[in-house]
N, C-alpha and C positions, 0 to 999 in steps of 0.2 A: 690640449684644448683644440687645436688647430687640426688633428685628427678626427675628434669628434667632430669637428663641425664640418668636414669633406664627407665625414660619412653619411651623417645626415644629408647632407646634398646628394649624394648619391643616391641616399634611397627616395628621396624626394624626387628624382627624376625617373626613376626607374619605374615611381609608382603612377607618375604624369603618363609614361611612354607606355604601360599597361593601361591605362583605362583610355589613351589614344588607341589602341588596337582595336579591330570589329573582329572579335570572335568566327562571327557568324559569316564573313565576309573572308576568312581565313578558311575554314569549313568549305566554302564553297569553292577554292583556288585549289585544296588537296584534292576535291574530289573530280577537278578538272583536268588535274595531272593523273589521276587513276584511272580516268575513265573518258575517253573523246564523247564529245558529241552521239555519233552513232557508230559502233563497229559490228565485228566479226570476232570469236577466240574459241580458240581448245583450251580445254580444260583436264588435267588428270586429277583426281581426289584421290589422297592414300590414306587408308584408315589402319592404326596399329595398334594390336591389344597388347597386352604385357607382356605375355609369353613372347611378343614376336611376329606373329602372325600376321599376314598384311591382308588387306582387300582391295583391288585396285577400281575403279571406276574412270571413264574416260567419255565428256560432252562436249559436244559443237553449240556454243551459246550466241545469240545476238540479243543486243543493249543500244536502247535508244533514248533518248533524253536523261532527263533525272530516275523518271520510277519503272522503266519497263524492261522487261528482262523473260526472253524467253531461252529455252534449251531442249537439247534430243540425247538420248544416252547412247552413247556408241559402241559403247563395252561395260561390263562381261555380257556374252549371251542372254543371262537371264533380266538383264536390264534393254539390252536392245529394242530400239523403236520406243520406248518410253518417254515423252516431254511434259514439258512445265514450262508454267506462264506468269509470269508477278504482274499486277499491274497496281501499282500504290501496294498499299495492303492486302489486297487480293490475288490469291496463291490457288494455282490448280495443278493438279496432276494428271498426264491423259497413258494410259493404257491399253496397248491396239486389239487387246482381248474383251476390254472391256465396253470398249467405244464409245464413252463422252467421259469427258473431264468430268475429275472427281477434286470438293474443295479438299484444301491443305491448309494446317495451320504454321505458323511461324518457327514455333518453339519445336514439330515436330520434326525426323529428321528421312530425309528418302532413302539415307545412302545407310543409316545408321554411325557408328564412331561419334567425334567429339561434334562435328559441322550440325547443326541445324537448317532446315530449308529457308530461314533468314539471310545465313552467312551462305548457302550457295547459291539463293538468287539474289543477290547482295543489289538493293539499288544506290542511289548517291544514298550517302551520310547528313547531306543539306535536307533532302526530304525528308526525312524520320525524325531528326535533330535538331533541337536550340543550342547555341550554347549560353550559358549561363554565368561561365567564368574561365576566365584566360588567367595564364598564368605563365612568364617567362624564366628561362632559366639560360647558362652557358649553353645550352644542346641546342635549344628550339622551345616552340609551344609547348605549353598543357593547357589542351583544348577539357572542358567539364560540361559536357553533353546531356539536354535531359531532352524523353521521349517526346515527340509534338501530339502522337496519337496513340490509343488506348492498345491496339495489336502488334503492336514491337514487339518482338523479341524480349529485349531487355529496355528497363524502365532506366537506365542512364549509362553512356558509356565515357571514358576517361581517354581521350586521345593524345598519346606523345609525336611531337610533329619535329624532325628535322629541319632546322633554319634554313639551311642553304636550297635543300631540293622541294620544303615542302610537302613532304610526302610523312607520312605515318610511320613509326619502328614497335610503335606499340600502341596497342589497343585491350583497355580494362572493360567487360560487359560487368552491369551489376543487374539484381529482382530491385523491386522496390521497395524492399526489405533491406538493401543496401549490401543484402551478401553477394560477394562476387563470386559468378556465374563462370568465367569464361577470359583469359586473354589469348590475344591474337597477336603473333608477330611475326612482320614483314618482312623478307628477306631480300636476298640479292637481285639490286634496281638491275635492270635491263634495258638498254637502248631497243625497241621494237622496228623502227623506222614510223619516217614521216611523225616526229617532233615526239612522239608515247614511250618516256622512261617512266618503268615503273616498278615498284616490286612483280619481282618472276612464281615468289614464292609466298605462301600465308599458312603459316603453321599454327598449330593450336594447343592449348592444354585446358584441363577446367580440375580446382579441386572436387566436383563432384563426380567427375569419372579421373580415379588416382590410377597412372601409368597407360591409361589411352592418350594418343596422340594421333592429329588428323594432318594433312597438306593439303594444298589446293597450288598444281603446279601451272601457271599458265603457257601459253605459246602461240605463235602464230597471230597476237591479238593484232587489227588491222583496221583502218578508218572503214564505213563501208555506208555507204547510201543504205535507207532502211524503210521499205511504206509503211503505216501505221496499222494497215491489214495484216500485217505479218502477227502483229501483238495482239490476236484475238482468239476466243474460244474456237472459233471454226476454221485455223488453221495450223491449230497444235499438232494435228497426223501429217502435213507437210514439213516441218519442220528440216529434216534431214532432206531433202531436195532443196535446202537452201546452198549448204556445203558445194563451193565451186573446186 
């Protein structure tokens, strides 16, 4: 009897100390440990088909608040001088052959492989995302994410959150059909300097492309003063004269 009734207790407080947590207010702390304020980062992206095959890509990106995110391709040759611009939901692609930005949509992908141009111009998680239900475990969180707006990517995502650092080891995309699309998982935390641990690595797999696998390897990422002129249509062909 006296067992039963500690356990009851136990889960009576467990369930108090879960509905005392702000989801949304957890959300916003991982995405402040992923991402400063304003910086600067390289980027490698490796795309692998089954056989083996690799494609390598390599961008200079800058990131300023919650939803803005521009980038320049720096490698291979036939990507060279190519950028992209997010702002909120809105996605362009500029091409120096072409000469104005052309829109992009979320779901589609520039580099090709598993990434989508959502996951490579990744804003905070707080802007796209509610959560809706927390859930604790011995690990950390389980954050239960649904879209805020209609051009996401995916219509809900599933975040597992490390207690101690905070940070992400796993992330489930779903459609809104509830089939899962897509996970993501975060690899080896990196001290960067000036206080940015964070994952080095974001790997990917999706049951709908069985035996592709993509990275996204970071480096170099650094606090970095940013004007807000940077994040416009009319300076996406500067981009690469940012790179000090």
């Amino acid at each position: 009897m006296k067992k039963i009734i500690i356990f009851i207790l136990i889960s009576f407080f467990n369930t108090i100390s879960v509905f005392a947590i702000d989801g949304n207010e957890i959300l916003s702390k991982v995405d402040k440990n992923l991402n400063p304020e304003s910086f600067e980062m390289y980027r490698k992206l490796i795309n692998v088909e089954p056989d083996g095959t690799k494609k390598e890509f390599i961008m200079f990106s800058v990131k300023k608040g919650k939803d803005k995110i521009a980038s320049v391709f720096l490698s291979p040759a036939s990507e060279k001088g190519r950028s992209t611009l997010r702002i909120g939901d809105n996605m362009w692609l500029y091409i120096p052959n072409v000469g104005k930005p052309l829109r992009i949509t979320s779901l589609q992908s520039m580099t090709g492989g598993v990434f989508n141009n959502s996951d490579i111009m990744r804003v905070d998680y707080s802007a796209e995302y509610n959560c809706e239900r927390i859930e604790t475990t011995d690990k950390g969180y389980t954050l239960y994410l649904k879209a805020k707006l209609k051009n996401v990517a995916y219509e809900a995502v599933t975040m597992f959150i490390d207690f101690k650092k905070l940070l992400p080891y796993k992330i489930q995309c779903y459609a809104a059909s509830g089939m899962l699309i897509k996970n993501l998982y975060f690899k080896k935390v990196k001290n960067f300097g000036n206080g940015v641990i964070r994952p080095a690595i974001i790997e990917t797999d999706s049951p709908l492309y069985k035996g592709y696998k993509s990275y996204i390897i970071f480096a170099k990422l650094q606090k970095r003063v940013l004007p807000d002129e940077i994040f416009s249509l009319n300076y996406m062909h500067k981009i690469d004269g940012l790179r000090q």
